[in-house]
C-alpha positions as CSV (number, residue, x, y, z in Angstrom):
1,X,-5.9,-5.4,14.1
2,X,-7.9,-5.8,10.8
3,X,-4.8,-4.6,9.2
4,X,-3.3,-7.4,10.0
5,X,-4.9,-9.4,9.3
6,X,-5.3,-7.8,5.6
7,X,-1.8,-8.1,5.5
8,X,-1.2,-12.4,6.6
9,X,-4.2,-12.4,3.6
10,X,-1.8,-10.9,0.9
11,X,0.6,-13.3,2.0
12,X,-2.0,-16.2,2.0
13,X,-2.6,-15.2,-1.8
14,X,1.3,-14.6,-2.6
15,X,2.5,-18.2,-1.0
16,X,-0.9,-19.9,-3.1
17,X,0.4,-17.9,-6.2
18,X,4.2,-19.5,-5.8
19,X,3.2,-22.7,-4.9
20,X,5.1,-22.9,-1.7
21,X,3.1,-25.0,1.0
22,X,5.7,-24.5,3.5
23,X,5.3,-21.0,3.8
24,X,1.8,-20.9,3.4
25,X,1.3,-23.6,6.2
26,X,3.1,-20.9,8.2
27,X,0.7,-18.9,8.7
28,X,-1.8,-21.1,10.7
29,X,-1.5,-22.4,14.2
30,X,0.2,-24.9,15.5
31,X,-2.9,-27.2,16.0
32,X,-4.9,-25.6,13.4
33,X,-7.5,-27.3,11.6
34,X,-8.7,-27.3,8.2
35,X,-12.0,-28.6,6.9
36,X,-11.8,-29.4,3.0
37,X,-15.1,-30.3,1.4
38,X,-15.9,-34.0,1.4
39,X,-12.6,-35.0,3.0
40,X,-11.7,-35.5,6.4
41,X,-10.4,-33.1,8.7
42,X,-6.8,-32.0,8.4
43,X,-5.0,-31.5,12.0
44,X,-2.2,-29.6,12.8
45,X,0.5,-27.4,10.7
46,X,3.2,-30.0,9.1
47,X,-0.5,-31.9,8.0
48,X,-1.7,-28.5,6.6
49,X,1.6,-27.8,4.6
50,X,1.1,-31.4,2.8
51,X,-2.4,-30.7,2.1
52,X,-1.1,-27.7,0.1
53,X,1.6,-29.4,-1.2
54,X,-0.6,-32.1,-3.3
55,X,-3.4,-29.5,-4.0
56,X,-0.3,-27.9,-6.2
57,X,0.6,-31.0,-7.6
58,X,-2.4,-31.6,-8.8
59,X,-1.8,-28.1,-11.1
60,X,-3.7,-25.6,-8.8
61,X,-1.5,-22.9,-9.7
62,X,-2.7,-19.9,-8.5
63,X,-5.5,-18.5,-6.3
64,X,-7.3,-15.8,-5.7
65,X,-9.2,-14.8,-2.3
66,X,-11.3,-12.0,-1.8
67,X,-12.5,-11.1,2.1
68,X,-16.2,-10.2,2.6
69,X,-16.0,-9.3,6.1
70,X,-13.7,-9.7,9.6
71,X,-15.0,-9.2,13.0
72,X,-12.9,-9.3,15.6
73,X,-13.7,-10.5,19.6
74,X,-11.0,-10.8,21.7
75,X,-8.0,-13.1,20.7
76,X,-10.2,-14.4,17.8
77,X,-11.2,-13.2,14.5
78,X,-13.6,-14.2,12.4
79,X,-13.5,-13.6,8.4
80,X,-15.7,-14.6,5.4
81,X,-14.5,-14.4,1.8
82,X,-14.7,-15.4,-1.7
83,X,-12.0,-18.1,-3.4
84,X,-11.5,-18.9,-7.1
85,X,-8.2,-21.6,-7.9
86,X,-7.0,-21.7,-11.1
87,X,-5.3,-24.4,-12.8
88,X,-3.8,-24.2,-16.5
89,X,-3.7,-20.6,-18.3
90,X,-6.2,-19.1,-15.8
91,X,-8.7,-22.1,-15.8
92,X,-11.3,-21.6,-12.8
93,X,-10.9,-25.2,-11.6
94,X,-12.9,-24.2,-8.1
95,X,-14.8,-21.3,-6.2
96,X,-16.6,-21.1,-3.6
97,X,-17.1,-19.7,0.2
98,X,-14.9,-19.5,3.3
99,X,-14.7,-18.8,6.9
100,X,-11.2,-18.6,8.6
101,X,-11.0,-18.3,12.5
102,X,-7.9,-16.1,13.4
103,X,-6.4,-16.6,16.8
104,X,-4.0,-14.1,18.2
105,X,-0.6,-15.8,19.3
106,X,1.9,-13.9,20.8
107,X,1.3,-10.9,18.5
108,X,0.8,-12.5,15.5
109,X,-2.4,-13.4,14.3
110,X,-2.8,-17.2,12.6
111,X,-5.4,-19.0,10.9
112,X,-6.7,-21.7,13.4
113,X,-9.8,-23.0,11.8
114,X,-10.4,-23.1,8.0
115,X,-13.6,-24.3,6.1
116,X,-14.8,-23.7,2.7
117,X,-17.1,-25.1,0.1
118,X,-17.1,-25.5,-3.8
């Protein structure tokens, strides 16, 4: 199960690394939720994928995260990481902590809670 998670992360960092919101929105759930530092709570998937969308238009332009730890309990997993975003030629523009809560849909595993600071 860990492995697959592993593997929705690598495509987490490839859809951040192309830019592509839509695809990267794909990969939570349907009523996921999404906690950005100072801002207010982002609900649901089409919210998520405009999130992303302006986060690249404002030259984020790649990313890079780095998993510290999952545990998994049931239909939820629960993961802790490192994130750096870069913006420019390789200009750390933010880094920080998250958490992601996985829930397991119909064999697929999506992010349905996601925090992080800077």
């Amino acid at each position: 199960m860990k492995e697959e998670i592993m593997q929705r992360n690598q495509l987490f960092n490839q859809f951040v690394n192309e830019k592509n919101n839509t695809e990267l929105s794909a990969l939570y759930s349907e009523d996921a939720l999404l906690y950005p530092p100072k801002q207010t709570v982002i609900k649901g998937k089409d919210a998520i994928s405009d999130f992303f969308g302006a986060v690249f238009n404002q030259g984020i332009n790649k990313g890079d995260f780095s998993t510290k730890e999952i545990s998994i309990e049931g239909n939820l997993a629960y993961e802790t990481g490192d994130y750096l975003l870069f913006a420019g030629n390789d200009q750390v523009v933010a880094q920080g902590h998250y958490l992601y809560v996985w829930k397991y849909i119909n064999g697929i595993w999506y992010i349905h809670q996601d925090i992080w600071n800077d």
